[in-house]
C-alpha positions as CSV (number, residue, x, y, z in Angstrom):
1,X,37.1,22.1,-33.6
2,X,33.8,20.6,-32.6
3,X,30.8,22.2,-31.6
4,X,31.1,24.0,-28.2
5,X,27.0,23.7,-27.4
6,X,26.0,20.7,-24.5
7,X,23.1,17.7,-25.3
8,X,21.4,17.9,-22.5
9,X,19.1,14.8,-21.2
10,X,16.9,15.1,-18.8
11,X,14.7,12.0,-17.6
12,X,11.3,13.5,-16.1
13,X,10.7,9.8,-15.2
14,X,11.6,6.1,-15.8
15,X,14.6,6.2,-13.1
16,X,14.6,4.8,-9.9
17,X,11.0,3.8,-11.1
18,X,9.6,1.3,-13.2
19,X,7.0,3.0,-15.4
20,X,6.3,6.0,-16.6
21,X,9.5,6.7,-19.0
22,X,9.6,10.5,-20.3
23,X,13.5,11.0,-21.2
24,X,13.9,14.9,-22.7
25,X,17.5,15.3,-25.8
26,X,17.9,19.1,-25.4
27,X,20.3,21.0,-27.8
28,X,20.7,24.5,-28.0
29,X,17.1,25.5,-29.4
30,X,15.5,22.3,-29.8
31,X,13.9,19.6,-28.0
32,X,12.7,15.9,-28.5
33,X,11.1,13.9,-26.1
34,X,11.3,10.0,-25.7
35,X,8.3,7.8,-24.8
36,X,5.5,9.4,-22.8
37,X,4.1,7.1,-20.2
38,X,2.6,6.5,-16.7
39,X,2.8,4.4,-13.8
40,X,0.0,2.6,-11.9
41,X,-0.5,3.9,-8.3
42,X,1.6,2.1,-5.1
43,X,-0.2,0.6,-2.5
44,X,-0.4,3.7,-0.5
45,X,-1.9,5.9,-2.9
46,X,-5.6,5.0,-2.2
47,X,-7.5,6.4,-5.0
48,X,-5.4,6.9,-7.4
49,X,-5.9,5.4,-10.3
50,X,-2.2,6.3,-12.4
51,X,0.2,8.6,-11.8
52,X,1.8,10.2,-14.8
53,X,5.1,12.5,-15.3
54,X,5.4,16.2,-14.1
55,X,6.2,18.0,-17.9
56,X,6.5,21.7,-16.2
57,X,10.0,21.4,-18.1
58,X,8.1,20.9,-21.2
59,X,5.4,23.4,-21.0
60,X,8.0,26.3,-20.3
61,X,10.2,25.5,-23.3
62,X,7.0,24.1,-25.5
63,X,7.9,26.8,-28.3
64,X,11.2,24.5,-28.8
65,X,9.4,21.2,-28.7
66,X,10.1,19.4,-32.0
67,X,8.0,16.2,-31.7
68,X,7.9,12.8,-29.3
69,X,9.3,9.8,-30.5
70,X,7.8,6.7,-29.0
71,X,10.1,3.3,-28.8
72,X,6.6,0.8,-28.5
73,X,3.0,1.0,-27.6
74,X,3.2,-0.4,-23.5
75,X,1.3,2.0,-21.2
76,X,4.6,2.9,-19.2
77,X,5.8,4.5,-22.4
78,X,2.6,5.9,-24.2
79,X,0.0,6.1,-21.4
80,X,0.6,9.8,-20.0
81,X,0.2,10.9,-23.8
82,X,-3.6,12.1,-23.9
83,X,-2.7,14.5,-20.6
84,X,0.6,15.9,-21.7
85,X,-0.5,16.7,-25.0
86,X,-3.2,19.2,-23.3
87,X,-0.5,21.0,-22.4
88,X,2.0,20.8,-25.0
89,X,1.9,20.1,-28.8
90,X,3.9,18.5,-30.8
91,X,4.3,15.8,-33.5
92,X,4.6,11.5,-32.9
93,X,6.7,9.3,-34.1
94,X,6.1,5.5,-33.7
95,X,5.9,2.2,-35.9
96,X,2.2,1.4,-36.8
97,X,1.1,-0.6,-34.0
98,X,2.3,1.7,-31.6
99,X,0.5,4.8,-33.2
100,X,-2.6,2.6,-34.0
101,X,-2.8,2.1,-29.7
102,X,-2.2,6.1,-29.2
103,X,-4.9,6.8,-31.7
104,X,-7.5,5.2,-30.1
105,X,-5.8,6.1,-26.6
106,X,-6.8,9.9,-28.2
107,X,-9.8,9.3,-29.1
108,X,-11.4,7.9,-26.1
109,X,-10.3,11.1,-25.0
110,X,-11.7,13.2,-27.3
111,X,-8.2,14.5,-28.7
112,X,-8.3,12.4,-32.3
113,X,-7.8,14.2,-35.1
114,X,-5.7,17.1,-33.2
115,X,-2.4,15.3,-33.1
116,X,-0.4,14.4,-36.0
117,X,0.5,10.7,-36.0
118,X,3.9,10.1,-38.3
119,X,4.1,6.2,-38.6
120,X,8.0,5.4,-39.5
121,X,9.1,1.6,-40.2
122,X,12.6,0.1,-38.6
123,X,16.1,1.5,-40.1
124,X,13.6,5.2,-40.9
125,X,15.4,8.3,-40.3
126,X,13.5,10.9,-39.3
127,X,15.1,14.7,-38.7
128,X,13.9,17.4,-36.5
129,X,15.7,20.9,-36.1
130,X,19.6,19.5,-35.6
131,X,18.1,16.2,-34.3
132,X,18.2,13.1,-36.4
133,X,16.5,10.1,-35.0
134,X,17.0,6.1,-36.4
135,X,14.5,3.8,-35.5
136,X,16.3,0.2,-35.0
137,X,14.0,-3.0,-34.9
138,X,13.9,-4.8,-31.4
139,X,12.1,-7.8,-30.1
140,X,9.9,-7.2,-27.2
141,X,6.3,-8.3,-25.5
142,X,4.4,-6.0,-27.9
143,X,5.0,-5.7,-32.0
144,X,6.3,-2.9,-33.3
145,X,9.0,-2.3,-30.6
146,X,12.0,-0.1,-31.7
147,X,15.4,1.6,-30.1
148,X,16.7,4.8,-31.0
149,X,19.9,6.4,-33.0
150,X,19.4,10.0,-31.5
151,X,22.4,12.0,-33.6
152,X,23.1,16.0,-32.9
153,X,26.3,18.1,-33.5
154,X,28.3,16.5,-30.5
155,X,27.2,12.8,-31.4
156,X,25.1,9.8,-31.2
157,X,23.2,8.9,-28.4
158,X,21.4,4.9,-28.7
159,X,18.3,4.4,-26.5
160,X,17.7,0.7,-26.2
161,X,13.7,1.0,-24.9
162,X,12.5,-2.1,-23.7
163,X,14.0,-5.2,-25.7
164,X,15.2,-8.6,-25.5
165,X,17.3,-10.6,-28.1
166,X,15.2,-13.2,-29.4
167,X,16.6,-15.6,-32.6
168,X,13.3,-16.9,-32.8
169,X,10.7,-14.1,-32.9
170,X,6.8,-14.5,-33.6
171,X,6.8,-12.1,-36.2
172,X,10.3,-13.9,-38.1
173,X,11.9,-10.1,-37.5
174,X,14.9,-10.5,-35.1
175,X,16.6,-7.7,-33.6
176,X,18.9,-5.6,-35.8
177,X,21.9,-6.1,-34.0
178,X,24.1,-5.3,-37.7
179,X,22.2,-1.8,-37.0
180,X,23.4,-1.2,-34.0
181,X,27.2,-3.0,-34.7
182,X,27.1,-0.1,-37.6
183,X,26.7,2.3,-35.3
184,X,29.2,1.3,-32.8
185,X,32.0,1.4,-35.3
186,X,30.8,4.8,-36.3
187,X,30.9,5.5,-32.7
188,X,28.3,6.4,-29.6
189,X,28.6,9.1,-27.7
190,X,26.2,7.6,-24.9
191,X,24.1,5.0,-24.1
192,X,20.9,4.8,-22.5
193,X,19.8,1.4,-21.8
194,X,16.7,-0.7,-20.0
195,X,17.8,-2.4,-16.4
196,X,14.8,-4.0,-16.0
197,X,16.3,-7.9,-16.1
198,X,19.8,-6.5,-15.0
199,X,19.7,-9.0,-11.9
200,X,19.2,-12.0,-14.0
201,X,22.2,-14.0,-15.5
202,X,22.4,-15.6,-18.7
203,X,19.4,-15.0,-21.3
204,X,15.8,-14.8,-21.7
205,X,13.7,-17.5,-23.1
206,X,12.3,-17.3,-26.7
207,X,8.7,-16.5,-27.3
208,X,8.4,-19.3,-29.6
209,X,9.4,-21.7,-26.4
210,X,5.7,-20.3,-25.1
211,X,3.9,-21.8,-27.9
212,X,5.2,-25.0,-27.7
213,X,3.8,-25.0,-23.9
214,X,0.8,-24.1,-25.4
215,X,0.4,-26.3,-28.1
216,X,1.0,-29.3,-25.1
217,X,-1.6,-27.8,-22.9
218,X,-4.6,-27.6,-25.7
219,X,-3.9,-31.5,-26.9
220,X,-4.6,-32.5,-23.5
221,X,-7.7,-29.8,-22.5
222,X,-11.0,-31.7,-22.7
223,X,-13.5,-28.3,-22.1
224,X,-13.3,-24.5,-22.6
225,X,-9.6,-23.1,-22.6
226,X,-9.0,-19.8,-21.2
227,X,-6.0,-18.2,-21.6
228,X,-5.3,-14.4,-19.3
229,X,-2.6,-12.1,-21.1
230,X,-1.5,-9.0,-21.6
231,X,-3.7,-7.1,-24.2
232,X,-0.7,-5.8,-25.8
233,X,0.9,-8.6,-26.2
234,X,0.2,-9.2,-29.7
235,X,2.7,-11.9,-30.1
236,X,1.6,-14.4,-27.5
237,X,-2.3,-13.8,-28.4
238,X,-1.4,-14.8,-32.1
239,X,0.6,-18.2,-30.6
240,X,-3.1,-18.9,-29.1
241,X,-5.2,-17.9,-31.8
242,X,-2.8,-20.6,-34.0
243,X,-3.4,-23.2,-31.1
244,X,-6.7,-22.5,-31.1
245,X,-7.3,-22.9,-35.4
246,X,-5.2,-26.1,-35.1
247,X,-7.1,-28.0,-32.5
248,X,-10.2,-26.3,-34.1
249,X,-11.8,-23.9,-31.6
250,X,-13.3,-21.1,-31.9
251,X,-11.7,-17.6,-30.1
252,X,-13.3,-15.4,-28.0
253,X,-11.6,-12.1,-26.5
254,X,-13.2,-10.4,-23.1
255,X,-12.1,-7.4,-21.3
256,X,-12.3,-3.9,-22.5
257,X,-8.8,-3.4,-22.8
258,X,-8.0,-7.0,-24.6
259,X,-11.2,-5.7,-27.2
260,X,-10.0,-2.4,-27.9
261,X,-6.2,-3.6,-28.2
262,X,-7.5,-6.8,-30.5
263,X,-9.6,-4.9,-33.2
264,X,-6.9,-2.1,-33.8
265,X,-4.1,-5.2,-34.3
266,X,-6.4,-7.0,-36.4
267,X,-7.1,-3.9,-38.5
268,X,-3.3,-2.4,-39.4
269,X,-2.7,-6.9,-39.8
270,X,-0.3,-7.3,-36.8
271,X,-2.9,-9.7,-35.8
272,X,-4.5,-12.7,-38.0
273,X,-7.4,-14.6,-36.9
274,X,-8.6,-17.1,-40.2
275,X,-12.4,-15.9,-41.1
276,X,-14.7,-18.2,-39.0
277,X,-12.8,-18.4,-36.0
278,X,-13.8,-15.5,-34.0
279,X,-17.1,-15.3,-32.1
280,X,-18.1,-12.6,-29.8
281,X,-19.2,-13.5,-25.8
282,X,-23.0,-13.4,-26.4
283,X,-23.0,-16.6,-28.6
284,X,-20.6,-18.7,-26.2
285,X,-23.3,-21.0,-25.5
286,X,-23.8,-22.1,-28.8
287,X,-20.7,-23.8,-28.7
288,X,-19.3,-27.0,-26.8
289,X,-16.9,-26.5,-24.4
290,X,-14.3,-28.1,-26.5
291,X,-15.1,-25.9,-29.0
292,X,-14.0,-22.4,-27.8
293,X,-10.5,-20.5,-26.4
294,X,-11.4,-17.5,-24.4
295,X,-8.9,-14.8,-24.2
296,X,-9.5,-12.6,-21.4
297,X,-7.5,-9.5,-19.6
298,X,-6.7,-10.6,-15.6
299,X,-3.6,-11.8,-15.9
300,X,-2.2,-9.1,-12.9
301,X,-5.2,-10.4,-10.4
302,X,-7.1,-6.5,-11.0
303,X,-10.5,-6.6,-9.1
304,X,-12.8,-5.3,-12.3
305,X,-10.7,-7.6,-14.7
306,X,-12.5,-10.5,-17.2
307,X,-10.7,-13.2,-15.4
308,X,-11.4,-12.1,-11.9
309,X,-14.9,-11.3,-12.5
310,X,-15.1,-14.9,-14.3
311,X,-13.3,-16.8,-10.8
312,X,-15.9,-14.9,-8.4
313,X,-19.0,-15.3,-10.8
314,X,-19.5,-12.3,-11.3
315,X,-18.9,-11.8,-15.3
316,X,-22.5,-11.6,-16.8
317,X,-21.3,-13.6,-20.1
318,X,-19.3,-16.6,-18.8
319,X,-18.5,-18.2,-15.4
320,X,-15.8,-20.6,-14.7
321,X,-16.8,-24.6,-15.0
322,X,-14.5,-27.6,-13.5
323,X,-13.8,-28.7,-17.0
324,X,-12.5,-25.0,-17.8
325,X,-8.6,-25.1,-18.5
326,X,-7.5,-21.4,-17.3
327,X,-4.0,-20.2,-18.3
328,X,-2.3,-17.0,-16.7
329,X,0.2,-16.1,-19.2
330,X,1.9,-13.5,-17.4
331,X,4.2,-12.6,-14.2
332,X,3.0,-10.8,-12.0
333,X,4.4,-7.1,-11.6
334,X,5.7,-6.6,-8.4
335,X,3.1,-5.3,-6.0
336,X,0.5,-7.4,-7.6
337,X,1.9,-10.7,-6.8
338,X,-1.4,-10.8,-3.4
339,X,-4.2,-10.1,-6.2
340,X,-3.2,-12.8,-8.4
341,X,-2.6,-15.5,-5.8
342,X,-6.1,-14.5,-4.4
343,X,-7.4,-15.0,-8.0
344,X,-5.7,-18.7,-8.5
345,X,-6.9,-19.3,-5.1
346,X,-10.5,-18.7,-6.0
347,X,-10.2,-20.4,-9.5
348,X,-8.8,-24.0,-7.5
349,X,-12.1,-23.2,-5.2
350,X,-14.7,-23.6,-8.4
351,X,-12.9,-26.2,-9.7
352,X,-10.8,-25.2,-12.9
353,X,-7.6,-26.6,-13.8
354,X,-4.8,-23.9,-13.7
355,X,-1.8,-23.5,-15.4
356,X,0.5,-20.5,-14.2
357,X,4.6,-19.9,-14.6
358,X,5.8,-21.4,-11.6
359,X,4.1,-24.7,-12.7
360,X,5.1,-24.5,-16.5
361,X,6.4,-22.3,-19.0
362,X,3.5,-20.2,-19.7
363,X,5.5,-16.5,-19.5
364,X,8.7,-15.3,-20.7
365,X,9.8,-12.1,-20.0
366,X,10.2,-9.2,-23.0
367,X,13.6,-7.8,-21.3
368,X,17.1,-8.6,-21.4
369,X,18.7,-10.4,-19.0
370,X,23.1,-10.1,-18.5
371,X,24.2,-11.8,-21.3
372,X,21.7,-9.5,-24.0
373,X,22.7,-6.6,-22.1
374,X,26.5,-7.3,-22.6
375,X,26.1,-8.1,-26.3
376,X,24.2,-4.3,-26.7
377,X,27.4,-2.5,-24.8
378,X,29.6,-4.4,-26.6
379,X,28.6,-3.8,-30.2
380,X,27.8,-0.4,-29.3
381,X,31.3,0.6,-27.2
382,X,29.9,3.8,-26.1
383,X,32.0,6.6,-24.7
384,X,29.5,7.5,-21.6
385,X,27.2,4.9,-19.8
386,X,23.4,5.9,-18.5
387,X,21.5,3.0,-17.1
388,X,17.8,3.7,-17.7
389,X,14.3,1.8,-16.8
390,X,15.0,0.3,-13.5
391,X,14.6,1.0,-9.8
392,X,17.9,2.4,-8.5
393,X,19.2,-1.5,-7.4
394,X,18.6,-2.6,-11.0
395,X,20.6,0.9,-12.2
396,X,23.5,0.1,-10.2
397,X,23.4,-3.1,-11.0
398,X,23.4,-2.2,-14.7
399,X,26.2,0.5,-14.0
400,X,28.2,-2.6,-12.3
401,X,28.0,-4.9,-15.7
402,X,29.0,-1.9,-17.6
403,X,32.3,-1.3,-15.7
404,X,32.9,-5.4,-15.5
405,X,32.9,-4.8,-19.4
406,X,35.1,-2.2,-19.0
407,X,33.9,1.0,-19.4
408,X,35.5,4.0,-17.2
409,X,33.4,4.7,-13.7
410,X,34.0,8.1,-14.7
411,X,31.9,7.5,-17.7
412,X,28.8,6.3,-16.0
413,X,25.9,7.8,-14.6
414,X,23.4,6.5,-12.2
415,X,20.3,9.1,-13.5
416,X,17.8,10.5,-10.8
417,X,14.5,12.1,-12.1
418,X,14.7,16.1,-13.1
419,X,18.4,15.6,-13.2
420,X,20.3,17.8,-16.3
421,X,23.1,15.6,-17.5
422,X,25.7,17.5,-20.0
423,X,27.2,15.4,-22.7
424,X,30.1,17.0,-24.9
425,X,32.3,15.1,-27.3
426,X,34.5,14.9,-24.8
427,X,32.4,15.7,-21.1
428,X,30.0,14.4,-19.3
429,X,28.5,16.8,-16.3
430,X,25.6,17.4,-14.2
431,X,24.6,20.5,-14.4
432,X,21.6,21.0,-12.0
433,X,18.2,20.0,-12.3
434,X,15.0,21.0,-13.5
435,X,11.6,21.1,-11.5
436,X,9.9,17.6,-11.8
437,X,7.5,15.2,-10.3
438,X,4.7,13.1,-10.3
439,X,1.1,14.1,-11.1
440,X,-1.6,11.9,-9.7
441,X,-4.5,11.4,-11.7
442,X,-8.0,10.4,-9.7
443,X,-10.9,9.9,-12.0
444,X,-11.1,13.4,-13.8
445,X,-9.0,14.8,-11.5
446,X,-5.4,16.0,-12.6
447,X,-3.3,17.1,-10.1
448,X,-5.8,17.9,-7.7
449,X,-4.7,15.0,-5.1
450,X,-1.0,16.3,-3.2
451,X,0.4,14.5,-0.5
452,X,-1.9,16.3,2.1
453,X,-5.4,14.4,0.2
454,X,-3.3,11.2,0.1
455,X,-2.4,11.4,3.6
456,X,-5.6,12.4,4.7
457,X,-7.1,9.6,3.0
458,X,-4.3,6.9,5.0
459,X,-5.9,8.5,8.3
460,X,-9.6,7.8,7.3
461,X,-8.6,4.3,6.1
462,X,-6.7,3.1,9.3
463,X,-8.5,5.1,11.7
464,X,-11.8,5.8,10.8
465,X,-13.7,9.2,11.6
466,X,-15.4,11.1,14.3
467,X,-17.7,13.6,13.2
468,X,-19.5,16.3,16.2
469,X,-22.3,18.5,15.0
470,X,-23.8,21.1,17.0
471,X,-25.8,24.3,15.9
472,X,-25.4,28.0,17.7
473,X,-28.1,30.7,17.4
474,X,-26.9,33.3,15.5
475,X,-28.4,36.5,17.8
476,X,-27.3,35.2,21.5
477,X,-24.3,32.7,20.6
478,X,-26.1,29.7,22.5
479,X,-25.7,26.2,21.8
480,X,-29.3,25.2,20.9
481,X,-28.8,21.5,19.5
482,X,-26.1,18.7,20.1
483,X,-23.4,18.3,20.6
484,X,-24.4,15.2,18.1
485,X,-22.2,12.6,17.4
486,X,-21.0,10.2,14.5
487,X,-19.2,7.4,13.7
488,X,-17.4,6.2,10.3
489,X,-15.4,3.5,10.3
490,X,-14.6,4.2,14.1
491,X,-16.6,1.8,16.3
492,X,-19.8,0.9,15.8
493,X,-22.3,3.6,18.2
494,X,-24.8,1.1,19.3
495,X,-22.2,-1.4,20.8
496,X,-20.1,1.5,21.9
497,X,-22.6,3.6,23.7
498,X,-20.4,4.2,26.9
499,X,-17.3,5.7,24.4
500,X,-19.2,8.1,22.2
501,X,-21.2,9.7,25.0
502,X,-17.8,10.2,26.6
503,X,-17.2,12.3,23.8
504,X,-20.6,14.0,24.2
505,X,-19.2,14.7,27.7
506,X,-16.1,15.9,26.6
507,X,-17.2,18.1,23.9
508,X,-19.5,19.5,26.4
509,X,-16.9,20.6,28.9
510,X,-15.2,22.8,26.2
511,X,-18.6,24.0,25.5
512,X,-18.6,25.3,29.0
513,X,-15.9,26.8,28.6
514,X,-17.4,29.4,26.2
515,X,-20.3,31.0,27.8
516,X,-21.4,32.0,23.9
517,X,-20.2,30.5,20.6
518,X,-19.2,33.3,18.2
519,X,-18.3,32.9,14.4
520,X,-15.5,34.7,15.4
521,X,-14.0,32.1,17.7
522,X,-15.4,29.4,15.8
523,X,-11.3,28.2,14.7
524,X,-10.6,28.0,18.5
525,X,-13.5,25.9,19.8
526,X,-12.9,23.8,17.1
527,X,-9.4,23.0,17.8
528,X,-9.9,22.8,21.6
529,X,-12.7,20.3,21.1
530,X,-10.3,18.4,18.8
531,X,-7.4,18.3,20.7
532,X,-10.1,17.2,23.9
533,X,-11.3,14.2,21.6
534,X,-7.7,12.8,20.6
535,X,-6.6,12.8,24.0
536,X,-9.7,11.6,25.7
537,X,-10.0,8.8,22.8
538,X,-6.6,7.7,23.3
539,X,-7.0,7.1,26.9
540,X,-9.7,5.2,26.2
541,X,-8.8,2.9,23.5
542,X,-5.6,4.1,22.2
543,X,-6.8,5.2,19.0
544,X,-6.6,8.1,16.7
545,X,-9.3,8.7,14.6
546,X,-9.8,11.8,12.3
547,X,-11.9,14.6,13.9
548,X,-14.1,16.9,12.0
549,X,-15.8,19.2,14.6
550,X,-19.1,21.1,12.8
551,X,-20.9,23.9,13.9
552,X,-23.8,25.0,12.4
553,X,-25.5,29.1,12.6
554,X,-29.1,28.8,12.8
């Protein structure tokens, strides 16, 4: 008779989203967590600078917290790590790279030293509480990229992460599909795979192909070569620095990010540059052009980044020249596909030669496309069907493929966030859901921007402000300066002289209206002369700027 307890998974994120994947495995009295990350701010969040995962769930069962396990080291999995771990504690579990990145994550936050950091290799089993957790090699954009063998008392659950299957890795370790065959003829309770490249048919490109595209473009450059990537992708960075060694140039990394990311790989060896080879950006001029690959961050077009800084000479250690060869080695993510065309734009306008995916194979993805996908479900033939990692077209889509293969509708689930789903040996329920969320993060701020600051901040933007001033004396209640009126990002006063002393006018006649102004009645006036404004403004000009009525007590 099996075990008459539920697994309960919760995702707290990474459904119906890209980014920020936080998937809770709950059985009876324990818990372990999956991945940890955050998502960068939509278009409509002004001000935000990342948005990371609501873990209420977590903090009220943290007594029965066991430990995070963390598939690879990409800020959508790992990024939300040094906030949540202020409010929870528990242990990590990750291959060295991805540790190495969390580490120094923590300690630019001050946390380093307060977290124990278990590094685990592929094909390690790790066991916490009734939990025992595989990790099982994958190929990816970053090194040290796993999936996940999560077993309890009613079964095995696989997690996929992020992967692709690639037969001709950087590193010469291919994905360990006999691992995950194994398990399928043991047999998988559930599955819990990536979406990500579920639209695309057929199978994505080697890595390997990306060095040969490289290896054409540096025979042919004449000046500096700089090549915009992905600080974590260690893989692609060591295809360059090999490029760079044949044809005999010197490297150079810029950008904070591509720095940081570079000396930890270098140090745990995921990354190996031959002694001599690396200079740092203040002794670029010592060098001929021909002489030097630069390897900079700006690969998504982002305003502060070394490659946008470069195009609008701005960057204090290096501007773009018309012999400079500049590679974007990336695609952009979807949102940011503007900021890098403005960037190639610019870079065409100095004069550099540019080589970017749609015009060569600079870029392969790190996800699997149809054909990968259909290999994974069919080695793993898993009783129950989650679809993970995607925005809710890419988990239908997912949960489509899985049926064309056969598995029962009735088996599948299309996950939403904070949603409790039940697995027994032999069920598969939802049973409610738990509170969840986003929590935005501004600067030092955590939490402290809701919906009301955001939208607040949408009205300012598109609509500009209109501030009146006036000061009351405190014994008699009379208005003895203003009404005084400013202008932010409303019209401009001088060339608009006629409008704003309408609103003088108009803030007036409420004035009038009260033959004293008393604290008491401040909340009134204020609202009347607001509600005066917005409707004497839109007859005007038809606009609707924000109005923040002050009155001073002298």
């Amino acid at each position: 008779m099996g075990p008459t307890s539920k697994l309960r998974i919760i995702p707290l994120g990474g459904v119906d989203e890209i980014g920020k994947n936080i998937t809770v495995f709950e059985y009876e009295d324990d818990i372990i967590v999956v991945d940890c990350g955050l998502i960068f701010p939509k278009e409509d969040m002004l001000g935000i600078d990342m948005v990371i995962p609501d873990v209420a769930y977590l903090v009220e069962n943290k007594d029965r917290l066991r430990g995070f396990f963390l598939t690879h080291g990409h800020e959508d999995h790992i990024g939300a790590l040094p906030y949540v771990l202020r409010q929870v504690q528990a242990p990590l579990y990750g291959t060295r790279l991805t540790l190495a990145l969390v580490e120094n994550k923590l300690r630019e936050y001050g946390m380093d030293g307060g977290v124990h950091c278990q590094v685990v290799r592929p094909r390690d089993v790790v066991t916490l509480g009734v939990f025992t957790v595989q990790f099982i090699k994958v190929s990816h954009s970053i090194a040290g990229a796993c999936a996940l063998a999560i077993t309890c008392p009613v079964g095995t659950v696989m997690v996929t992460g992020d992967f692709k299957i690639d037969y001709t890795p950087i590193d010469g370790e291919v994905t360990d599909l006999n691992t995950f065959a194994a398990w399928g003829s043991s047999g998988v309770l559930a599955l819990l795979a990536e979406s990500t490249n579920v639209e695309r048919p057929g199978y994505t490109m080697s890595e390997k192909k990306i060095g040969e595209t490289f290896h054409s473009l540096f025979r042919s450059a004449y000046g500096r070569i700089i090549v915009a990537i992905f600080a974590s992708n260690i893989h692609r960075i060591q295809q360059v620095v090999d490029e760079a060694v044949r044809f005999g140039r010197r490297v150079c990394f810029i950008g904070r990010s591509m720095v940081n990311t570079v000396r930890v790989a270098i140090q745990i060896g995921e990354l190996k540059i031959p002694e001599g080879h690396l200079v740092s950006a203040e002794v670029l001029d010592r060098y001929n052009d021909d002489e030097l690959v630069v390897i900079t961050t700006g690969s998504q077009g982002e305003p502060m980044s070394g490659l946008t800084r470069m195009a609008y000479s701005e960057h204090k250690k290096l501007q773009i020249r018309q012999s400079d060869l500049v590679i974007v080695s990336a695609n952009p993510i979807p949102g940011n596909e503007l900021l890098v065309s403005r960037v190639i734009n610019q870079l065409y306008r100095v004069g550099a030669q540019v080589v970017y995916e749609a015009i060569a194979d600079v870029h392969v993805s790190g996800h699997a496309c149809q054909e990968e996908l259909k290999l994974i479900h069919a080695l793993t033939k898993p009783r129950y069907f989650i679809p993970v990692h995607g925005e809710y077209r890419m988990l239908w889509h997912h949960a489509q493929l899985a049926e064309a293969m056969g598995q029962s509708r009735e088996h599948i689930v299309i996950p939403e966030i904070g949603q409790v789903i039940e697995l027994g040996e032999d069920t598969l329920h939802i049973a409610g859901s738990v509170p969840t969320g986003s929590v935005m993060i501004d600067g030092l701020g955590i939490g402290d921007v809701g919906n009301v600051v955001l939208r607040d901040r949408k009205h300012l933007s598109q609509d500009g402000l209109i501030i009146v001033v006036l000061a009351a004396d405190k014994q008699n209640g009379k208005v003895v300066s203003g009404p005084d009126i400013i202008s932010r990002g409303f019209v401009y006063v001088r060339e608009n002289e006629g409008l704003i002393e309408g609103v003088r006018q108009a803030v007036c006649g409420v004035l009038a209206s009260y033959p004293t102004i008393q604290s008491a009645d401040w909340t009134e006036i204020k609202n009347r002369i607001k509600d005066e404004l917005h409707r004497y403004i839109f007859e005007q000009i038809k606009r609707n700027p924000m109005i923040l009525p002050i009155i001073v007590e002298m």
